[in-house]
C-alpha positions in Angstrom: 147.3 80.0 93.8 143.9 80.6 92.4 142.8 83.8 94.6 138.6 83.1 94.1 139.2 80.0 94.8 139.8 80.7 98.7 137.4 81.0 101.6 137.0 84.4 103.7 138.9 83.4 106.3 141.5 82.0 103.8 141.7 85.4 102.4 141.9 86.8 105.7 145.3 84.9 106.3 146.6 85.9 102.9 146.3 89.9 104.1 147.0 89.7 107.8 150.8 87.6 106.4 150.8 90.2 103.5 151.1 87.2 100.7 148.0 89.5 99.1 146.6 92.9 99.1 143.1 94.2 98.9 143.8 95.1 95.6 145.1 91.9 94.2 141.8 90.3 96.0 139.8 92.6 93.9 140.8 92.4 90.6 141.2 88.6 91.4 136.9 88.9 91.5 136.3 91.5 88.8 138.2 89.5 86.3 136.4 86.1 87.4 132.8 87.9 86.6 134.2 89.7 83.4 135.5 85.6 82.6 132.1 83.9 83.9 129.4 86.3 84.5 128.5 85.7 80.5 127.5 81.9 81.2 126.1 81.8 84.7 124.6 85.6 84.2 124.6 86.0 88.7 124.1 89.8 88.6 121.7 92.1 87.9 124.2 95.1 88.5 127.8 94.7 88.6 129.6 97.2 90.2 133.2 96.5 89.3 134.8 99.8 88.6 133.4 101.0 92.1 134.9 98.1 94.1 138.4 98.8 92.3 138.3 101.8 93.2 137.0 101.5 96.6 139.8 98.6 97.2 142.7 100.9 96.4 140.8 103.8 99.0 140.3 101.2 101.8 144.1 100.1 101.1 145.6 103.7 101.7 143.3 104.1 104.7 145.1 101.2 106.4 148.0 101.3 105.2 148.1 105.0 106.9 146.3 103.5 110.4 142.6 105.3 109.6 140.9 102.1 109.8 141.0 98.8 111.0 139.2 95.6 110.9 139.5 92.1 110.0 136.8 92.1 106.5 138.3 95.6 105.5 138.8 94.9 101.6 136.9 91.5 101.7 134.0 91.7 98.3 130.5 90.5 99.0 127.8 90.1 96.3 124.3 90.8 97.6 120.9 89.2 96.6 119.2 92.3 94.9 115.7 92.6 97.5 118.6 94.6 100.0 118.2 98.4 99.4 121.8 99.6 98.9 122.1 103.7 98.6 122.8 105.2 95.5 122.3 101.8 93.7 119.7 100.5 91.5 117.7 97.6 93.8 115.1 96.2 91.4 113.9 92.8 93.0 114.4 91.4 89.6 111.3 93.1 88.5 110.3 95.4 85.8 108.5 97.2 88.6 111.4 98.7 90.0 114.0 98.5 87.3 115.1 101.7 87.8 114.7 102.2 91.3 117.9 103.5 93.2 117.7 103.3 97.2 118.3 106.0 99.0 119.4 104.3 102.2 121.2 100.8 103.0 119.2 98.1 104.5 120.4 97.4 108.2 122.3 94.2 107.2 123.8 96.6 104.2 124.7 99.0 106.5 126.7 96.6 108.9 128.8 95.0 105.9 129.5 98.9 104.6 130.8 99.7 108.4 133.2 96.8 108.2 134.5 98.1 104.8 133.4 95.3 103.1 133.3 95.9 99.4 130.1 95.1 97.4 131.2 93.7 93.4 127.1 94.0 92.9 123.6 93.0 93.1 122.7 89.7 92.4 120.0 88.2 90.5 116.8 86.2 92.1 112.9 85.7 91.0 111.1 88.6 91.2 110.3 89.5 94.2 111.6 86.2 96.0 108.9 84.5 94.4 110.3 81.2 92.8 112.5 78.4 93.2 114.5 78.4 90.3 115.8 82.3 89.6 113.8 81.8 85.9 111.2 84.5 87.2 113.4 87.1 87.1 112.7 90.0 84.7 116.4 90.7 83.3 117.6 87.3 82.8 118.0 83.7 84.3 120.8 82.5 85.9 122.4 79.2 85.4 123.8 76.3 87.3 127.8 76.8 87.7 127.4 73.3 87.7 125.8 72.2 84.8 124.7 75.0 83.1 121.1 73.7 81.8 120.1 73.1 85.2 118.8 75.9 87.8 120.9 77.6 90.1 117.6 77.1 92.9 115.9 80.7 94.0 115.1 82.4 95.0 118.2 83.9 96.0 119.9 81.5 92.8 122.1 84.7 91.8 123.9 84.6 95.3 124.2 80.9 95.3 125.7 80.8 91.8 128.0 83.4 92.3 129.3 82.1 95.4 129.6 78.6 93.5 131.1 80.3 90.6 133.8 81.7 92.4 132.5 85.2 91.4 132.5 86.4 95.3 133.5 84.7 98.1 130.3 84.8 100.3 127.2 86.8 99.6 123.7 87.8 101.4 120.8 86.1 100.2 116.8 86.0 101.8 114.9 83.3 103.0 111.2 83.6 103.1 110.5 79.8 102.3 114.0 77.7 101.8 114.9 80.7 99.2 118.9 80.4 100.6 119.0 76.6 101.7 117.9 75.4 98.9 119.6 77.4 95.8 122.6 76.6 98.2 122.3 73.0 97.8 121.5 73.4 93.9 125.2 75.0 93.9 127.2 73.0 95.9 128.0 75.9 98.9 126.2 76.3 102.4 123.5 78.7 103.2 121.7 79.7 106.3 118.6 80.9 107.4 118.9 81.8 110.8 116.2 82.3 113.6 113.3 84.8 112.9 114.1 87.9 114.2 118.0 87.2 114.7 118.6 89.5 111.4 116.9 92.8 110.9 114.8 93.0 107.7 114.6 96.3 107.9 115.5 98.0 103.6 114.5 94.5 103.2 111.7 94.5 100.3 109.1 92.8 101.8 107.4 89.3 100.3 106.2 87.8 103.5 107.1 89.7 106.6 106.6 87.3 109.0 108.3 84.4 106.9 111.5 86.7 105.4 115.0 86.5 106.6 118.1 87.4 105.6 120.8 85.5 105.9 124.3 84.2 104.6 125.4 82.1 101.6 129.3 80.8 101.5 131.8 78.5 100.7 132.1 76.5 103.7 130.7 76.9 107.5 133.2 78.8 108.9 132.6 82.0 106.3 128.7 81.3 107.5 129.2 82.0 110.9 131.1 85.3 110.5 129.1 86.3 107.9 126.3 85.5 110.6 128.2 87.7 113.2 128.6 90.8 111.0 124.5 91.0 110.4 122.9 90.0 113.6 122.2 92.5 116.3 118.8 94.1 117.4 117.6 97.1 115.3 115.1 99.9 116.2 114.3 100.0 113.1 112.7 96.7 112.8 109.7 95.9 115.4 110.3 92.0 114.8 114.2 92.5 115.5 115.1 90.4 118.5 116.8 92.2 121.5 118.6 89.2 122.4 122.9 88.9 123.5 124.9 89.4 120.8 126.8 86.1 120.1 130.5 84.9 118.5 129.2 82.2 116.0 132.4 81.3 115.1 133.1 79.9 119.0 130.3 76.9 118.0 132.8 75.8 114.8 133.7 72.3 117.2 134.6 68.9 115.4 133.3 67.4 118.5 129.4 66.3 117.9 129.9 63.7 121.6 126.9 63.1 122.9 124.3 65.0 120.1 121.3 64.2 119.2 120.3 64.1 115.9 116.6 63.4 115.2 115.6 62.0 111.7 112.3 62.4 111.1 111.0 59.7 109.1 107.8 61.7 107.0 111.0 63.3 105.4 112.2 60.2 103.5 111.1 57.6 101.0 108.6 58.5 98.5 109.6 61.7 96.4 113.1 62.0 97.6 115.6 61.4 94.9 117.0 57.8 95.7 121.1 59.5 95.6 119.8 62.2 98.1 118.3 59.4 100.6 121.6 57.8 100.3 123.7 60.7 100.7 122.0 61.8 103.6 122.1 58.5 105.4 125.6 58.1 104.8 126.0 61.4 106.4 124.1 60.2 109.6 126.4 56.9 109.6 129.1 59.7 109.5 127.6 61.5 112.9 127.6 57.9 114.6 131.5 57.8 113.7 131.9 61.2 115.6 129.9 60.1 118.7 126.3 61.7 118.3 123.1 59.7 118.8 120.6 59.6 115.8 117.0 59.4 116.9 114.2 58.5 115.2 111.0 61.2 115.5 108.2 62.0 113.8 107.2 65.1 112.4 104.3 64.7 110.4 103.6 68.0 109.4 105.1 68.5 105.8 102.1 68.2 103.8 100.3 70.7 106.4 103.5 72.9 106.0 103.3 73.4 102.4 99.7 74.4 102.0 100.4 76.6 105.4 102.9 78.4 104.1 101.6 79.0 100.3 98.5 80.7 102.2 100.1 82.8 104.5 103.1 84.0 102.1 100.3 85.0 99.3 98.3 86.6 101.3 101.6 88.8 102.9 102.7 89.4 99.5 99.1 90.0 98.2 99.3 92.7 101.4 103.2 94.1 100.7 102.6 94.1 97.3 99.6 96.6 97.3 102.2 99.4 97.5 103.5 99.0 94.0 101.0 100.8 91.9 102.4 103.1 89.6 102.4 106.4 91.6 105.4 106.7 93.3 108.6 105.4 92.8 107.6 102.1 90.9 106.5 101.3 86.8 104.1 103.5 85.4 101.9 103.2 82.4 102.4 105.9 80.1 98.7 105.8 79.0 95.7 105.6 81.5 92.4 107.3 82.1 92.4 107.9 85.7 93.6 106.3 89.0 92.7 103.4 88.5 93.4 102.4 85.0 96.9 103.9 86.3 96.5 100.9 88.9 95.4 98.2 86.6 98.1 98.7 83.4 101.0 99.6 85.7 100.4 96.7 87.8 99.9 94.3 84.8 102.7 95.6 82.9 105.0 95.4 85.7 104.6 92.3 87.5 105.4 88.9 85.8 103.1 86.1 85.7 104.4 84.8 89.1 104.2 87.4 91.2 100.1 88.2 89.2 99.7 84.7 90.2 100.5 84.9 94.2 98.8 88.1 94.5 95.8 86.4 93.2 95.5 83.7 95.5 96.6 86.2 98.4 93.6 88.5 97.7 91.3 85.5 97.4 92.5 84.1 100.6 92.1 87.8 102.4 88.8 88.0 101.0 85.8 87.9 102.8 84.2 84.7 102.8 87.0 82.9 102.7 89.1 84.4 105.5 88.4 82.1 108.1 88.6 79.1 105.9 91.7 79.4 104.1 94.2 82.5 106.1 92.9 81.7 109.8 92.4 77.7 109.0 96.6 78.0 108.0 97.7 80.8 111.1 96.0 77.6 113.0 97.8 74.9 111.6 101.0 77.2 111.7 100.5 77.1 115.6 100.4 73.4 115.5 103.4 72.3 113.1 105.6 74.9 115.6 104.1 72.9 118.6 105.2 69.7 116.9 108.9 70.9 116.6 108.7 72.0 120.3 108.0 68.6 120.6 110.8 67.1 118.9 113.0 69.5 120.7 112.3 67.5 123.4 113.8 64.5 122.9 116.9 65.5 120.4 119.4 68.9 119.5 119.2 69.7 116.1 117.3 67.6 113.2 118.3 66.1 110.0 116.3 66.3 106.3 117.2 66.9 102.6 117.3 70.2 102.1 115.3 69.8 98.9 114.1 66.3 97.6 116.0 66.1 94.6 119.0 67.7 92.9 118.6 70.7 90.5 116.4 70.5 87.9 116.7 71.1 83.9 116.2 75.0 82.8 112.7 75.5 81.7 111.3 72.2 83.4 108.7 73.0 85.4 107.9 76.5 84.2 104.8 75.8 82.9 104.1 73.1 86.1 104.2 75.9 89.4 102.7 73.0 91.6 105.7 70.9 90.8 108.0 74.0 91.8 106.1 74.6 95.0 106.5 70.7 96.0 110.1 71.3 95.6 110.1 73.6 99.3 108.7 70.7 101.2 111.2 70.3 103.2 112.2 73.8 103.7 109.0 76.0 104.3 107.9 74.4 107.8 111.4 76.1 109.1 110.2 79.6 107.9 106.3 79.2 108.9 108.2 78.0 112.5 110.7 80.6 112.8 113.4 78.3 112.9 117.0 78.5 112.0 118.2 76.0 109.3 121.3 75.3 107.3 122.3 73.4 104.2 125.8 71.7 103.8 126.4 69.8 100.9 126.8 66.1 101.4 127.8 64.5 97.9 126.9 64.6 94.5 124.3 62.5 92.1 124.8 60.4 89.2 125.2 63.2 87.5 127.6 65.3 89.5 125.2 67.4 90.6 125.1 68.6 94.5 123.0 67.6 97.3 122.7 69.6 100.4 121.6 68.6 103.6 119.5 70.7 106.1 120.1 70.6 109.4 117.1 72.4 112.1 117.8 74.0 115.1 115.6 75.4 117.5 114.8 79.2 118.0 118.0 81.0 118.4 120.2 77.8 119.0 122.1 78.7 115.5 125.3 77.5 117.7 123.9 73.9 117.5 123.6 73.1 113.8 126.7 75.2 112.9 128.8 72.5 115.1 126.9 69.8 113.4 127.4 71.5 110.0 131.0 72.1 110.8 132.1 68.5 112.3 130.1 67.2 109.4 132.3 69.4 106.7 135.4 68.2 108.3 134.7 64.8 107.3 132.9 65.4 103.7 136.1 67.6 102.8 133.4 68.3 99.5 135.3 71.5 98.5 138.5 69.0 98.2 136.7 66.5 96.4 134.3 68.6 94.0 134.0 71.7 91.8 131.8 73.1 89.4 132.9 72.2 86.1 130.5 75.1 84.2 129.3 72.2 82.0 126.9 73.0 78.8 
């Protein structure tokens, strides 16, 4: 029995029948990083001797009745934007590369009260900006995969990790398809869920009203008790939702009877890798078998969705980014004459060329003058693409795209071609600019081996919806049976 190999919920059968113990589980993890971290290079921190130690301390206390709980003992990587107390949280940046928290982050918090132990902090582009996990500061990671292809980003780190066996689930952000699509770079499932449904409170912010946190896992199942654990309203965050807390897990049904499934048509043909079209439709054929009704819609609104969300998240992060200036607990330049030279060489030492980049186009799209025509014009076409999906509620339950047009691209590829990368969320951002909950499955692999993911959209708070679909669908794929990563150079 290869112990990384298992799910949560696998795990969780393995303790509560006593065939393994915490401990066991643990060093099971450590090793696997200590054997793989060197290739895929996931974390930013590793915290490996604290999680042995921690699993032999959470072992005694329920061995001797003091606590209780069904994740007690079960590791966790998470994406390093999540302040965790007492341990570094750098956003991948040379801004805060030596910044230690000195609280948790809400959705922190509510793994530490389940005794959940965290192996570490994962890599990511700095400060969630990327697709590809190359912009981070430390290092890139690579594709468990093939390992001259991208893990995705921005939360890449989590995904790889979680494809690399290295933990079994971990906690990524979403602020434009930054968890749906690294998850279908890797081969695992990933979901954003409804805006608002997760607090983002110790969440560094890129784009407030775009961010989310959210799990990234094995299979579906591990998703929606991952989702369970880090829902819930929070005082702490005024966008939190005070909605009913909900048992995800109760959607996981192979029945799909009588769903529809719309299929937008703008989402296919031109662009879309030709093995990702197929996948996908062989997938639909799939949800015919099981009884659901595929629907043809239209949702014109990708192209709008793209430029919308590029203006909005620049200027947020133009906005949250303002805070980092070399005063308090960030970078600062060791020589400067006055305030603000201390602005202007702590900022441009700092920040890498992406982040410089999106702050630019931010400020100039705040700016007066251009105000109206670029940051109002795209709050206004952001009203309309969410109208459009209200729509297409209408007539079907959850609908089907790629997750990303194409499967992961070569290390270094378009580096020095940022439109390129930006195309590659066009299927993803009009989720996040809508508030919607999405989550990508895998659904096969390419010529090459390489993993395709399929999203599937659910409206606002309806995350019960496309976990079924995700779920019936997974029984079917069996893709963890039939595929593995194969760390390929």
């Amino acid at each position: 029995m290869n112990i990384t190999e298992l799910t949560v919920h696998e795990l969780q059968e393995k303790l509560k029948n006593k065939e393994l113990t915490i401990s066991e589980i643990t060093k099971a993890y450590v090793d696997r990083i200590n054997e793989k971290e060197k290739d895929v290079q996931a974390f930013v921190t590793t915290l490996t001797e604290e999680a042995t130690k921690q699993s032999e301390e959470i072992e005694e206390k329920i061995n001797s009745g003091e606590i209780k709980g069904e994740f007690a003992g079960i590791p966790i990587g998470i994406k390093d934007n999540m302040c965790t107390k007492g341990v570094k949280t750098t956003c991948s940046s040379k801004m805060l590369e030596n910044f230690i928290a000195p609280y948790d982050a809400t959705a922190v918090k509510k793994i530490n009260e389940e005794n959940i132990i965290n192996l570490g902090k994962l890599n990511m582009d700095e400060f969630a900006m990327g697709g590809s996990t190359e912009h981070s500061y430390f290092h890139k990671t690579y594709n468990p995969w093939n390992l001259n292809k991208v893990p995705g980003g921005s939360s890449g780190g989590s995904a790889a990790a979680v494809a690399a066996n290295m933990v079994p689930w971990a906690l990524g952000s979403d602020t434009g398809g930054s968890i749906r699509q690294p998850a279908s770079f890797c081969g695992v499932v990933g979901l954003k869920p409804t805006y608002g449904l997760v607090s983002r409170y110790g969440l560094v912010a890129f784009a407030s009203s775009l961010d989310q946190i959210g799990p990234i896992t094995k299979d579906v199942r591990d998703s929606a008790m991952l989702l369970n654990i880090i829902t819930g309203h929070d005082e702490m965050d005024t966008t939190s939702a005070n909605i009913e807390k909900k048992d995800y897990t109760k959607a996981l049904k192979k029945d799909v009877k009588g769903m529809k499934i719309g299929v937008p048509k703008e989402f296919y043909g031109e662009g879309v890798q030709p093995e990702v079209e197929e996948k996908i439709k062989a997938a639909l054929e799939e949800y015919k078998k099981l009884g659901a009704e595929i629907v043809e819609i239209s949702l014109d609104v990708a192209e709008y969705s793209l430029a919308t969300y590029y203006i909005i998240a620049c200027a947020e992060a133009s906005s949250n980014l303002g805070r980092f200036d070399g005063v308090r607990y960030t970078h600062r330049a060791k020589d400067y004459n006055g305030l603000w030279d201390l602005y202007k060489k702590s900022r441009s030492e700092a920040f890498g060329d992406e982040v410089k980049r999106r702050i630019i186009l931010g400020t100039y799209v705040l700016s007066s003058g251009y105000y109206d025509a670029y940051y109002k014009k795209a709050q206004q076409v952001r009203t309309l693409v969410m109208n459009k999906f209200n729509e297409a509620f209408g007539k079907c339950d959850v609908i089907i795209t790629p997750t990303s047009p194409t499967t992961a691209f070569d290390i270094g590829g378009k580096l020095n071609d940022p439109l390129s990368m930006y195309k590659a969320d066009i299927c993803t951002v009009s989720v996040n600019i809508t508030g919607l909950p999405g989550i990508s499955v895998p659904c096969g692999v390419d010529n090459d081996g390489m993993p395709i993911g399929m999203q599937i959209i659910g409206n606002r708070f309806e995350e019960e919806k496309i976990l079924n679909a995700a779920y019936a669908y997974e029984q079917v794929e069996k893709f963890r049976e039939n595929h593995k990563p194969t760390f390929k150079k």
